[in-house]
N, C-alpha and C positions, 0 to 999 in steps of 0.2 A: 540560204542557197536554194532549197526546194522552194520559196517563195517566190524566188528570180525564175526557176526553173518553170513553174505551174505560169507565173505571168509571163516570159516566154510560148508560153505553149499556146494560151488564149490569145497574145498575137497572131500566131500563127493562123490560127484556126479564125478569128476574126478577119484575115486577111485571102482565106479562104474561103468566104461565101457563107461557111456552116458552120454555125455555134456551138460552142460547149454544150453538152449537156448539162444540165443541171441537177438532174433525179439522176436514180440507177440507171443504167447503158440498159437497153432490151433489145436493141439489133445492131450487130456490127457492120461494115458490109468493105471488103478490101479485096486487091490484086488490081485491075487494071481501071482503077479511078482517079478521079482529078481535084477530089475536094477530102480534105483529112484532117479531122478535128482532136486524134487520140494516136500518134505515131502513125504509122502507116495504113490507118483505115479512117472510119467516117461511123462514129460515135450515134446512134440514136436514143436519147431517153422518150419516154411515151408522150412527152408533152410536143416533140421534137415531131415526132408522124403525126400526132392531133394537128400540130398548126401547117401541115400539106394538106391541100383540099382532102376533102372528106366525103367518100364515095357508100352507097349502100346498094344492095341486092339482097333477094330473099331466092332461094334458090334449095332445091333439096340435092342431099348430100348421100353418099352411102354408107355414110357413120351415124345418121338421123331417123327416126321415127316420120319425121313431116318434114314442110317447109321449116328455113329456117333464118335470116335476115342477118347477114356481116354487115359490118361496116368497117372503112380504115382511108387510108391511103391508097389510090391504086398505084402497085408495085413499080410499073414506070416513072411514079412521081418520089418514088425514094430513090430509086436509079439515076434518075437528073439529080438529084440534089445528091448524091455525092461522086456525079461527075462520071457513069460509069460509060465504059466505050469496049464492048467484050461481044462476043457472042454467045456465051453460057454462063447460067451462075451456080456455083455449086451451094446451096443451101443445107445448111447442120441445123438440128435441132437440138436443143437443151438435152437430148439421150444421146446425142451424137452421132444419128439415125443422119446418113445424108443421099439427100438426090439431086440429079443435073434435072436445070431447067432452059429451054432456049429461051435467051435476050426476045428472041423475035416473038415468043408467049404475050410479052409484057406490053408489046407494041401491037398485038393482034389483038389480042383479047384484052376488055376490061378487068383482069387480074388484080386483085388486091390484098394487100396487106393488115387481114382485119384483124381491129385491137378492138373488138366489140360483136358480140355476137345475141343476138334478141335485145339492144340497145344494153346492155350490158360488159364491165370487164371480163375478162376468160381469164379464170384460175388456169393454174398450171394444171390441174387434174381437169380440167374439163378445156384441155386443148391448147391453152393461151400459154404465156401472155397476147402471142402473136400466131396465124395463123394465116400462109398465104393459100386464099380461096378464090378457085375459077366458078365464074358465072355458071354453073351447069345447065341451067334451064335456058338459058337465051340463045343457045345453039347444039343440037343434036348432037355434032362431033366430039364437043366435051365432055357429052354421056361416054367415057371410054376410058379403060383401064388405064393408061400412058398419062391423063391428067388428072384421074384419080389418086395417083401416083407420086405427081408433081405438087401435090396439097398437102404442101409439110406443116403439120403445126410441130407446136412449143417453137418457132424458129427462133434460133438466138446469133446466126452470121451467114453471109449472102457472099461470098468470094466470084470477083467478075476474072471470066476467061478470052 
């Protein structure tokens, strides 16, 4: 029965544009999307954001001594891919630390969802797995408390409103 039920599911989810994960889940993302690979959300394992284009900037941060170089998905391209259609997303971090972000960030600014930081993975204690980073340097207004704000690391689920 859970064999019926697991190949059921990967129907589903093949039928939906987005794959299974394969590795451990590192971001979830649910509420007002169109593509669900894991019950009622959209399942990412790391390999899952690796193979979404792949974005970098080196930019300094105010948790940083200097510059410092993300790299990931930018965040828009995780939002197409599981369909989302909101205006905000409430993002939790692995402490359960959450902030609102607007939808219209993701489409404005080159935002991203870095899974690599100096070409490196991000341990949990040094921020990761996941950390969504604004360009800070490629535009002045980003130097500003409100998206300093908005740079949640350890994220671990993105809910669309």
């Amino acid at each position: 029965m859970a064999a019926l039920l697991a190949a059921g599911a990967a129907l589903a989810a093949a039928a939906s544009g987005l794959p299974v994960p394969q590795g451990p889940v590192v971001l979830t993302v649910g509420g007002a999307i169109t593509q669900r690979n894991h019950g009622a959300r959209a399942a990412f394992d790391l390999a899952m954001l690796e193979a979404l284009p792949q974005h970098r900037f080196t930019t300094r941060t105010p948790w940083d001594d200097g510059p410092v170089s993300f790299s990931g998905p930018r965040l828009r391209d995780v939002l197409q891919a599981a369909g989302a259609h909101g205006q905000r997303l409430r993002a939790t971090a692995l402490n359960d630390y959450r902030v609102t972000i607007p939808v219209d960030d993701a489409l404005r600014y080159d935002v991203i969802v870095a899974t690599r930081r100096n070409d490196a993975p991000m341990a949990v204690r040094d921020k990761g797995p996941l950390f969504i980073v604004y360009p800070f340097d490629s535009d002045p207004a980003l130097r500003d408390k409100r998206f300093y704000e908005r740079s949640i690391w350890q994220l671990k689920a993105l809910d669309v409103e």
